[in-house]
N, C-alpha and C positions, 0 to 999 in steps of 0.2 A: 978647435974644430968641434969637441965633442961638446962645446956650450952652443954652437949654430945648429946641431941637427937635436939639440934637446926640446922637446915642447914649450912653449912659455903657459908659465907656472899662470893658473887666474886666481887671483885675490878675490874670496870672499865668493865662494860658489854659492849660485841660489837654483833650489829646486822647484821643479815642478809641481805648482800646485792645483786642483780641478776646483774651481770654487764650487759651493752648496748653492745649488736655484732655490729663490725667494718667490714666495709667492707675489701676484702681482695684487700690489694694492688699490692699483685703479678701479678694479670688479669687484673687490668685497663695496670700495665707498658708493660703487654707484647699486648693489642690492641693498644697502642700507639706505639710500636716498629713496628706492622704488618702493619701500617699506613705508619709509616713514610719509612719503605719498598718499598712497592706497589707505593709510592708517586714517590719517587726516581728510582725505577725499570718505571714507566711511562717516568717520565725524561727524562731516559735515552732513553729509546725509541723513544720517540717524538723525540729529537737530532739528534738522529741515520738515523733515516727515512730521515731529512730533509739536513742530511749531505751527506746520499747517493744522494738526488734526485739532490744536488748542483753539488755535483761532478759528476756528468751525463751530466746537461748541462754545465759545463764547459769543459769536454768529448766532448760534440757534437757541444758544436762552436771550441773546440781546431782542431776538425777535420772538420769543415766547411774553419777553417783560413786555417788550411793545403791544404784543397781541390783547396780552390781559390788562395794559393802560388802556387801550381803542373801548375795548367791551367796555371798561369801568365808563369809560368818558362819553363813550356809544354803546349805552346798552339796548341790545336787541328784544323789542316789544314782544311777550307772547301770545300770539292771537288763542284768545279764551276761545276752549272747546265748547262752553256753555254759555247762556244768557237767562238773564228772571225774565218769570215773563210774570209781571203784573196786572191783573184783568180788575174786574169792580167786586170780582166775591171773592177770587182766588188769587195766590202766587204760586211758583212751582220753578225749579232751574230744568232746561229743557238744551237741549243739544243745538247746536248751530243749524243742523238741518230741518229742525223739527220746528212746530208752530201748533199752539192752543186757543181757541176761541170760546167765549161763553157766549151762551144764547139765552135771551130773556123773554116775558109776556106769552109765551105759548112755539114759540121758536122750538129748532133743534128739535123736537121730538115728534111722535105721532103716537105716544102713546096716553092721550088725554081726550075725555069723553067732551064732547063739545061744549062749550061757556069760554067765556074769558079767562086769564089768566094774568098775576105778576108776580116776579120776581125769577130767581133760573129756573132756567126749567129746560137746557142743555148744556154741554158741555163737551169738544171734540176735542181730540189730539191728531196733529197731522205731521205726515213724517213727507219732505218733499210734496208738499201740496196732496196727498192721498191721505185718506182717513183711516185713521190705526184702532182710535177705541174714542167710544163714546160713552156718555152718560145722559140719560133722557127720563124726563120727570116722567111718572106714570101717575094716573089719577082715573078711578072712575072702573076699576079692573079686581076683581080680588077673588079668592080660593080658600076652598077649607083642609083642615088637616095640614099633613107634612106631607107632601109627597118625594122629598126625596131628600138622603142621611148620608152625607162624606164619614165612612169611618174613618178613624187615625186611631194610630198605637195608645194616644195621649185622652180619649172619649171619656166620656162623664157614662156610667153604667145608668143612673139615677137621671141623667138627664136624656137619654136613649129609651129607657123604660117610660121612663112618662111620655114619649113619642107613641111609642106604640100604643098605650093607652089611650090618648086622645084618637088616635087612627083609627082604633074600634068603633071609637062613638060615633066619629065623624062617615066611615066607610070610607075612609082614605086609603089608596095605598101605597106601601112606604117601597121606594127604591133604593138601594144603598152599594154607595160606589166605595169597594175595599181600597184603601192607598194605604193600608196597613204596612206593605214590601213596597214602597212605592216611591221615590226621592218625589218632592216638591221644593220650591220655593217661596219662600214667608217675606212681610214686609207689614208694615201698618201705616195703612191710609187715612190720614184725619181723625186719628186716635183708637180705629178698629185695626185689631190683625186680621191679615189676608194668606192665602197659601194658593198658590196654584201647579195644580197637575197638569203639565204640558200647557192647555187651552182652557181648562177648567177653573174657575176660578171659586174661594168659598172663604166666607170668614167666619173669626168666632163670636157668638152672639151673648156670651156671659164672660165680660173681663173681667181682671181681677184675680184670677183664682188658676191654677194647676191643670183645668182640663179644657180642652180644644171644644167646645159645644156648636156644630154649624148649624149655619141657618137651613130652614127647609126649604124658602126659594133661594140660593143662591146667589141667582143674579139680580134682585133686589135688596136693594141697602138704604137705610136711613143713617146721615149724619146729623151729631147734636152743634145746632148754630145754622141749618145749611134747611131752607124750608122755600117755599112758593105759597101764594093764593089764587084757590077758585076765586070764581065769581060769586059762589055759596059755598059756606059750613066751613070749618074752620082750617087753617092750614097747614098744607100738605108736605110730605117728608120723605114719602117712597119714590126712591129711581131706580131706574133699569141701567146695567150698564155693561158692556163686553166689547171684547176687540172683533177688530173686523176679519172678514177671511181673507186680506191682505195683508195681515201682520203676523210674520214668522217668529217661528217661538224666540229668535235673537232681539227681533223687534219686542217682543216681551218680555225682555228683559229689560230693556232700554224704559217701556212703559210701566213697568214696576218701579222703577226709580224714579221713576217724574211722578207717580202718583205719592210714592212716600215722599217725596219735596214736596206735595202741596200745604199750604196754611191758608185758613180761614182770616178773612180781613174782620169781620165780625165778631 
């Protein structure tokens, strides 16, 4: 009886045990997959950016080398700012808008005492069909003394005092315009130096040498080679010549350089 109210004995008790939670490894593998994603999706990008910006300039010198083969194989004509202008006594390069004519036999001028005449005996320059300066033979006209002395810094003393000298005798009297403080501009025309103040114009009448000597008329000038015939006595050498009251001091500038262009064909 006391082995039916005894408990039955268990073989091989097993205890209770709480297992350790594991992390789950389905979430680490898929932030490792969203990773390695985004990584490669950058990649690609960064590549992409840097393959466009190659091919760009590769783009933009392939069309710089094209550009510079067109010019080489079509090169662009440059239309000349200037032209010669060849007459029968003179040459001279003159500006696209401007235009020179000689005049001969008594032409161009009105400063000749009546007879016949050949050879030049004028000479214009025009700037859009309007006359800028002229040059006109004179014959038949003439003056004593010096009446009038461009100083400059650079004067001959010896050739100033023999001025006044002669003025004594003749009862000239001497003018004398100071440009001693004075800017001008110089050039040489047909073998003479020239300088002009603003509108004034004067050259030197002794080359060769160290000092500036003007003339005492100015605006008459003889070039050697450049001459006309009266009708009587032998031939003539003095011209008048000055710009018009249409031509601004830019415009003489313009006319200072066509005149130091001119050459004698003779």
């Amino acid at each position: 009886m006391d082995d039916i109210n005894r408990p039955p004995l268990m073989e091989n008790p097993v205890e209770s045990v709480t297992p350790n939670p594991t992390p789950p490894k389905k979430s680490k593998l898929l932030i490792i997959s969203l990773a390695a994603v985004l990584l490669l999706a950058s990649l690609f990008l960064y590549l992409l950016f840097f393959t466009k910006v190659f091919e760009n300039l590769n783009l933009t010198e392939t069309e710089d080398e094209n550009s510079q083969e067109n010019e080489q194989e079509n090169p662009q004509e440059e239309t000349p700012q200037s032209t010669m202008f060849n007459g029968d006594t003179f040459t001279a390069q003159i500006p696209n808008d401007w235009s020179m004519e000689e005049y001969y036999d008594g032409d161009g001028t009105d400063m000749l005492s009546d007879g016949d005449y050949t050879g030049l005996t004028g000479l214009k320059i025009f700037k859009n069909n309007t006359e800028m300066f002229y040059l006109k033979a004179i014959y038949g006209i003439g003056f004593a003394g010096c009446p009038s002395y461009a100083k400059f810094t650079d004067e001959s003393s010896t050739y100033y005092n023999q001025i006044l000298s002669d003025n004594q005798i003749s009862g000239t009297e001497l003018n004398i315009s100071d440009y001693t403080q004075t800017e001008y501009s110089e050039f040489v025309w047909l073998g003479k130096t020239f300088r002009r103040v603003e509108r004034a114009y004067t050259y030197d009448t002794v080359p060769n040498n160290s000092y500036f000597e003007p003339a005492c008329v100015p605006t008459l000038v003889g070039f050697q080679g450049l001459e006309f015939q009266p009708e009587e006595g032998p031939a003539a050498t003095s011209y008048d010549y000055s710009p018009t009251q249409d031509a601004t001091l830019e415009d003489l500038d313009v006319i200072d350089a066509i005149l130091e262009s001119m050459t004698l064909f003779n």
